[in-house]
N, CA, C and O atoms as a CHARMM CRD file, in Angstrom:
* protein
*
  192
    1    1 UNK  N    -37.47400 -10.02400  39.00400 PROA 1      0.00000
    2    1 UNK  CA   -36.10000  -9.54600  38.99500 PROA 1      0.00000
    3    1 UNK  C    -35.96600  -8.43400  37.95500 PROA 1      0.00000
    4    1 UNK  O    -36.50200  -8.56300  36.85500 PROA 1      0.00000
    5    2 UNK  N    -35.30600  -7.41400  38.25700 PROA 2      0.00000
    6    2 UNK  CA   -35.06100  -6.34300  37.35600 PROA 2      0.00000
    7    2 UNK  C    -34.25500  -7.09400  36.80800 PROA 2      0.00000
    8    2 UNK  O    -33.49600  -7.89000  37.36100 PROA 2      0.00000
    9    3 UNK  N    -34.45300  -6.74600  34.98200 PROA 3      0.00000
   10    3 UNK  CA   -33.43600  -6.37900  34.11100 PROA 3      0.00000
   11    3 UNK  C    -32.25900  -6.25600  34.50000 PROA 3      0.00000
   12    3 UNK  O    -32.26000  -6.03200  35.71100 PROA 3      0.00000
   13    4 UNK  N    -30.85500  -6.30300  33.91300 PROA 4      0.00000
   14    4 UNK  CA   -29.58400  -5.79400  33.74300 PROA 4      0.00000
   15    4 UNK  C    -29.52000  -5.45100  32.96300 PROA 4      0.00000
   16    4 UNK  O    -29.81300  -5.98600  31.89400 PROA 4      0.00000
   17    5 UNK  N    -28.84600  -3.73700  33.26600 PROA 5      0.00000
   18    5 UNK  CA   -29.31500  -2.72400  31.53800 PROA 5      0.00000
   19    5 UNK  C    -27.40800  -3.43700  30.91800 PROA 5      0.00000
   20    5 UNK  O    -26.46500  -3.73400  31.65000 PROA 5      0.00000
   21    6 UNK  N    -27.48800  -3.50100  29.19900 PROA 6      0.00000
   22    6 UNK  CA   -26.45100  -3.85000  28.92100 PROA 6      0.00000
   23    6 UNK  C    -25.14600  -2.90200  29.00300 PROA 6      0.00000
   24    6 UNK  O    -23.97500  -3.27000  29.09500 PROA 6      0.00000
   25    7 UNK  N    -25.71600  -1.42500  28.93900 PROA 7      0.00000
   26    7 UNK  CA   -24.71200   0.05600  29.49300 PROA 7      0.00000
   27    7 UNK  C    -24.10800   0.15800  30.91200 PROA 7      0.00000
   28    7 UNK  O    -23.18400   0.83500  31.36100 PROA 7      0.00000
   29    8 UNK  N    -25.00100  -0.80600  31.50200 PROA 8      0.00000
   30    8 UNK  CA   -24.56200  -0.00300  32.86300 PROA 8      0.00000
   31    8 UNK  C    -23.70500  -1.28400  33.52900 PROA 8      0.00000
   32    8 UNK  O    -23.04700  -0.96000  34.51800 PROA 8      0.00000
   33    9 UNK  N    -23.61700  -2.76100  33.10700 PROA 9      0.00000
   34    9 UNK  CA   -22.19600  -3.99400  33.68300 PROA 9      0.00000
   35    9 UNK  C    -22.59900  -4.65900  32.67700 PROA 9      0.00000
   36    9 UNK  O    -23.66300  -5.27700  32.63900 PROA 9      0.00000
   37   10 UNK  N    -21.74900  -4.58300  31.74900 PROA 10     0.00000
   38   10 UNK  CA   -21.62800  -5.60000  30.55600 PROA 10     0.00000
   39   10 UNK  C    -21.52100  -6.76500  31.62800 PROA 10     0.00000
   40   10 UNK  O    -22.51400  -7.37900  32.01900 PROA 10     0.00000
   41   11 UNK  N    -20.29000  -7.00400  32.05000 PROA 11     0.00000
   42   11 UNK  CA   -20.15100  -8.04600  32.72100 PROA 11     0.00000
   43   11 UNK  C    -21.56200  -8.76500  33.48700 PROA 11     0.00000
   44   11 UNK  O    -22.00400  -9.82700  33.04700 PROA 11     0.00000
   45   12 UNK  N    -22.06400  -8.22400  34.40700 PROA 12     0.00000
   46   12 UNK  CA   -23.57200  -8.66100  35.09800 PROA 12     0.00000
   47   12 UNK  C    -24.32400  -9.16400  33.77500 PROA 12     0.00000
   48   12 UNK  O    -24.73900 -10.31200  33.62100 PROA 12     0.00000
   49   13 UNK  N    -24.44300  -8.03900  32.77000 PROA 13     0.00000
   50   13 UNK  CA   -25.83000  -8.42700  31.79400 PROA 13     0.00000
   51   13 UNK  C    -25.16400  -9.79600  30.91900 PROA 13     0.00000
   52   13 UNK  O    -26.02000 -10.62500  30.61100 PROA 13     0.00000
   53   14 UNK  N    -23.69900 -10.13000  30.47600 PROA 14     0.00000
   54   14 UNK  CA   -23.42100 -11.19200  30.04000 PROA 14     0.00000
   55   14 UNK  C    -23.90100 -12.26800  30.98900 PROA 14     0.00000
   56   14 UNK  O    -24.49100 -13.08600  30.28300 PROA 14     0.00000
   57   15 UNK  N    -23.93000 -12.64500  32.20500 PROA 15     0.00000
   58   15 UNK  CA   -24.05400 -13.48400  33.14500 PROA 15     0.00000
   59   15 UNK  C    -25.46500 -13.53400  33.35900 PROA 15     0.00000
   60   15 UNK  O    -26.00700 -14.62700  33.19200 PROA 15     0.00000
   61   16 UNK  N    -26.03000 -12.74000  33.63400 PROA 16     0.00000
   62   16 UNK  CA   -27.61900 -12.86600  33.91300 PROA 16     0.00000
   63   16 UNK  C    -28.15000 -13.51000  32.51600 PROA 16     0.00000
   64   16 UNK  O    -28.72600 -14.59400  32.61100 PROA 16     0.00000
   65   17 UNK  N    -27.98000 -12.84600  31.04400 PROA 17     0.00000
   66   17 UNK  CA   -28.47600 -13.35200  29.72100 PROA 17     0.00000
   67   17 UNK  C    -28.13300 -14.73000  30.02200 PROA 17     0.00000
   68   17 UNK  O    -29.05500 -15.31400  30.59200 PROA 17     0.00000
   69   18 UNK  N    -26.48000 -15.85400  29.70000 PROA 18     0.00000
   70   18 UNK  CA   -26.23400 -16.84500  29.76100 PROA 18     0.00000
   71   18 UNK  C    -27.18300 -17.92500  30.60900 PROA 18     0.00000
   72   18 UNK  O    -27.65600 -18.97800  30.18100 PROA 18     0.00000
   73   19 UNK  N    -27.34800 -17.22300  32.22900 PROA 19     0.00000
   74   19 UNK  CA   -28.29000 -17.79500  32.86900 PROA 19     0.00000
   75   19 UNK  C    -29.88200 -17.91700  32.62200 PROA 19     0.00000
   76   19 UNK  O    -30.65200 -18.73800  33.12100 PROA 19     0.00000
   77   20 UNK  N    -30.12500 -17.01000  31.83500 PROA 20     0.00000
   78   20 UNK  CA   -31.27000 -17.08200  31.19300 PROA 20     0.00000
   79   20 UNK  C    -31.83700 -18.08100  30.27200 PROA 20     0.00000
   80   20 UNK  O    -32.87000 -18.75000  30.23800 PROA 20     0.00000
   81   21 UNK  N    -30.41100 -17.89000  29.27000 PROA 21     0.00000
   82   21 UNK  CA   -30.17100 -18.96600  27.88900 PROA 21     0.00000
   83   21 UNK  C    -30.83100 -20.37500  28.96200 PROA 21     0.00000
   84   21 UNK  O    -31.91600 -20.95400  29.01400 PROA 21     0.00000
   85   22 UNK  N    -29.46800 -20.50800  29.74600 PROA 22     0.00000
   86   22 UNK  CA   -29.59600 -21.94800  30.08500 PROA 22     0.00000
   87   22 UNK  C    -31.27600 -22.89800  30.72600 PROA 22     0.00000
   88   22 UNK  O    -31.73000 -24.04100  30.69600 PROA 22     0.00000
   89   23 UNK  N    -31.69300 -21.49200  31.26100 PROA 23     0.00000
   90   23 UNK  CA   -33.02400 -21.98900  32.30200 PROA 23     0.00000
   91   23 UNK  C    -33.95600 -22.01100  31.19200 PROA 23     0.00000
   92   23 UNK  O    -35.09400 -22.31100  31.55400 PROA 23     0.00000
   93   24 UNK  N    -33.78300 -21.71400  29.56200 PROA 24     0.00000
   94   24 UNK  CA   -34.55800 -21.89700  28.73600 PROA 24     0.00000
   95   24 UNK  C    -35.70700 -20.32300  28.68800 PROA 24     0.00000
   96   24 UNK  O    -36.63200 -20.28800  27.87600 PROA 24     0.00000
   97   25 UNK  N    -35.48100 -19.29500  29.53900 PROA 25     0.00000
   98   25 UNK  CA   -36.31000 -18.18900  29.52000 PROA 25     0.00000
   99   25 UNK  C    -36.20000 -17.49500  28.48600 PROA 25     0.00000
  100   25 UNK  O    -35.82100 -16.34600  28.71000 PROA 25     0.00000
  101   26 UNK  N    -36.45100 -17.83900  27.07300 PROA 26     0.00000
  102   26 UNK  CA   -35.90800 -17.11200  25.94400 PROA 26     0.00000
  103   26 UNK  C    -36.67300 -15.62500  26.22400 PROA 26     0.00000
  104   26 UNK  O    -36.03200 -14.57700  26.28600 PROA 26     0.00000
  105   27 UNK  N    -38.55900 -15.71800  26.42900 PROA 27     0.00000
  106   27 UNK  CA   -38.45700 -14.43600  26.11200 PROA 27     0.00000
  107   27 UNK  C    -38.34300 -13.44300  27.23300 PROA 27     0.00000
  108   27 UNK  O    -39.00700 -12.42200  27.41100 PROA 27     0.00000
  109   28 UNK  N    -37.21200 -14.02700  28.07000 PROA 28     0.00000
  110   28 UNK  CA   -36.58200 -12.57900  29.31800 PROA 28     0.00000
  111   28 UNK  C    -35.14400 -12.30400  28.35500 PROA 28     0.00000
  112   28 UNK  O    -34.63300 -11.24000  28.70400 PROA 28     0.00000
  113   29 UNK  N    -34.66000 -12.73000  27.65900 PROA 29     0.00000
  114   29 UNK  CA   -33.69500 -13.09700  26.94100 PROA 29     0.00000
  115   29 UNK  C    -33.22300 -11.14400  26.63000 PROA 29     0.00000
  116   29 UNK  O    -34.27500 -10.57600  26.33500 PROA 29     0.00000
  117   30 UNK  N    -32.17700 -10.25700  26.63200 PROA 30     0.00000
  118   30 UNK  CA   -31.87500  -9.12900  25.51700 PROA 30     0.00000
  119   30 UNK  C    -31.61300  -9.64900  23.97400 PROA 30     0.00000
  120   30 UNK  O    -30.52500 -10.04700  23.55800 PROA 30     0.00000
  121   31 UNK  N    -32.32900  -9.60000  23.52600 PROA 31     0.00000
  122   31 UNK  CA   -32.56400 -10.52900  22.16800 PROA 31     0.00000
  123   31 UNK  C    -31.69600  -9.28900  20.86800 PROA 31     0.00000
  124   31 UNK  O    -30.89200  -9.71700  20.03900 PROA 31     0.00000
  125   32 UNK  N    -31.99700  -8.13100  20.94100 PROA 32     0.00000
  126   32 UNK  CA   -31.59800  -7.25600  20.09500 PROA 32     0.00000
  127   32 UNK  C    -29.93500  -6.79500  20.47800 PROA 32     0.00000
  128   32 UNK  O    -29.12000  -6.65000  19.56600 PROA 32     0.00000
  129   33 UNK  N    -29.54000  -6.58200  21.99800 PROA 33     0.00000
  130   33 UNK  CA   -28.27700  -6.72400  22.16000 PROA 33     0.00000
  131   33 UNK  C    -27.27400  -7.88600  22.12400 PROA 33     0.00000
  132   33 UNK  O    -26.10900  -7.58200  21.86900 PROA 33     0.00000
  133   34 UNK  N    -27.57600  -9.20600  22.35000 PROA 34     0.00000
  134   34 UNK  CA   -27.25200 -10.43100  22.52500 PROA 34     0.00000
  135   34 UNK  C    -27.06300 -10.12300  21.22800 PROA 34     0.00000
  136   34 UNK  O    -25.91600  -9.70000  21.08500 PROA 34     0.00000
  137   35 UNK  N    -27.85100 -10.15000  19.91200 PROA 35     0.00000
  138   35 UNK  CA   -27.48200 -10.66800  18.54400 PROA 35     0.00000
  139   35 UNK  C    -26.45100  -9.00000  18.09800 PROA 35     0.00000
  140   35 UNK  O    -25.70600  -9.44900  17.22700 PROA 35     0.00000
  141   36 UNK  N    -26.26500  -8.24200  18.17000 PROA 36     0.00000
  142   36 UNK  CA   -25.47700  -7.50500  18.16900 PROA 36     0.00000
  143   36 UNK  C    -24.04000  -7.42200  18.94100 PROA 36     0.00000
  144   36 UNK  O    -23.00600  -6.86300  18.57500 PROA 36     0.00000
  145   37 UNK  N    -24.26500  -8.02300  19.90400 PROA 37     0.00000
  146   37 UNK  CA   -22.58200  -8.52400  20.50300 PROA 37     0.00000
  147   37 UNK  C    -22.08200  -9.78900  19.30100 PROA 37     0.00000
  148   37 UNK  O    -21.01000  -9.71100  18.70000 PROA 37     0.00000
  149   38 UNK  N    -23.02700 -10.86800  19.11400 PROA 38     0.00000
  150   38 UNK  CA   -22.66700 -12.28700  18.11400 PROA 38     0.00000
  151   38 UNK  C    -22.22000 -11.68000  17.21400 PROA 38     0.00000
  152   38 UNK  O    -21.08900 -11.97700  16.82800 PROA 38     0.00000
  153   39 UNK  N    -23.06700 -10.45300  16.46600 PROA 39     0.00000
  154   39 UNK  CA   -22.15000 -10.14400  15.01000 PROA 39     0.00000
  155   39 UNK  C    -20.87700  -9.12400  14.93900 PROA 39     0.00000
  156   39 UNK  O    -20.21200  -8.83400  13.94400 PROA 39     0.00000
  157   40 UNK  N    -20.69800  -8.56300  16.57800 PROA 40     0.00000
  158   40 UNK  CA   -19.45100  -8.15100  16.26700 PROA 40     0.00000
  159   40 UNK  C    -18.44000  -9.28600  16.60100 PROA 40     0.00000
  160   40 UNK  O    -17.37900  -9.54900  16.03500 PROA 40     0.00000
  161   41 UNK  N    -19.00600  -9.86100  17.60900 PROA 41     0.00000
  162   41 UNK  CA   -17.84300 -10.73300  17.53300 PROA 41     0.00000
  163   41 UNK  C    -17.24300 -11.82000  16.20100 PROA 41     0.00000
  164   41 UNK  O    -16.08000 -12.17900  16.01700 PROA 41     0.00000
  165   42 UNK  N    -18.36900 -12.14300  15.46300 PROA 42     0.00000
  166   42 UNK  CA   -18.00000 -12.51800  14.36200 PROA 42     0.00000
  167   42 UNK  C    -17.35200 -11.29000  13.18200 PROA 42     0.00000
  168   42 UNK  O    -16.60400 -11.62000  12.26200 PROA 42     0.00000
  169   43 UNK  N    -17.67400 -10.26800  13.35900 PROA 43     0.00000
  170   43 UNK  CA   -16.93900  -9.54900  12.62900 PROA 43     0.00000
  171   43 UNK  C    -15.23500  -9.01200  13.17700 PROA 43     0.00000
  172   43 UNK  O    -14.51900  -8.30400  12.46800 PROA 43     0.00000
  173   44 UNK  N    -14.91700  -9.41500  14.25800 PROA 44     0.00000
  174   44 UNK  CA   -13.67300  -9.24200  14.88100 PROA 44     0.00000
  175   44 UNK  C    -12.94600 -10.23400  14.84700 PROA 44     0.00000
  176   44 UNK  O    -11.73000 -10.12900  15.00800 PROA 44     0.00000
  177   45 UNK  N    -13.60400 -11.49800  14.60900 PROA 45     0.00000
  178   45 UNK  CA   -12.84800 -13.17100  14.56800 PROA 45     0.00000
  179   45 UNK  C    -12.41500 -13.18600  12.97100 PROA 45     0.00000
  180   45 UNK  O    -11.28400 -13.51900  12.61900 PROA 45     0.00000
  181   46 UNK  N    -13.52700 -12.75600  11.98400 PROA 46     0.00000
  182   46 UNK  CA   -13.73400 -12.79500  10.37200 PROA 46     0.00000
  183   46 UNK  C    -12.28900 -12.55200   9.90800 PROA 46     0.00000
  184   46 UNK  O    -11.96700 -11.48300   9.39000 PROA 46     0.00000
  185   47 UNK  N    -11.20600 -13.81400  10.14900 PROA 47     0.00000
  186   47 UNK  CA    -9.74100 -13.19200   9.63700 PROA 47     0.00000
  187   47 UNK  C     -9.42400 -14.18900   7.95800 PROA 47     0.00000
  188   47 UNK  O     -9.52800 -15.36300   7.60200 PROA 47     0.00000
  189   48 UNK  N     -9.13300 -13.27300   7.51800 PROA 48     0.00000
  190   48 UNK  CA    -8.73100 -13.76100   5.65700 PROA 48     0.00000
  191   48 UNK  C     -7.94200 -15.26700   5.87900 PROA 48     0.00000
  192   48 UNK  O     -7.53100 -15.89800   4.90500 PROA 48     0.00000
């Protein structure tokens, strides 16, 4: 299966990664974008 680039359907590449997570395929995993979505989202939640 091709890749889902993360530029071209966030939406698809969120869904394909998750399904990945779950089937345990870590290393098909986007490992460098996946942890770069986690820390913005923790930096957008991060309220005083």
């Amino acid at each position: 299966m091709k890749p889902i680039g993360y530029e071209q359907d966030f939406y698809a590449w969120i869904h394909h990664n998750a399904q990945l997570l779950r089937q345990g395929k870590l290393a098909e995993i986007d490992v460098d974008n996946i942890a770069e979505e986690l820390e913005s989202m923790g930096k957008a939640n991060n309220r005083p």
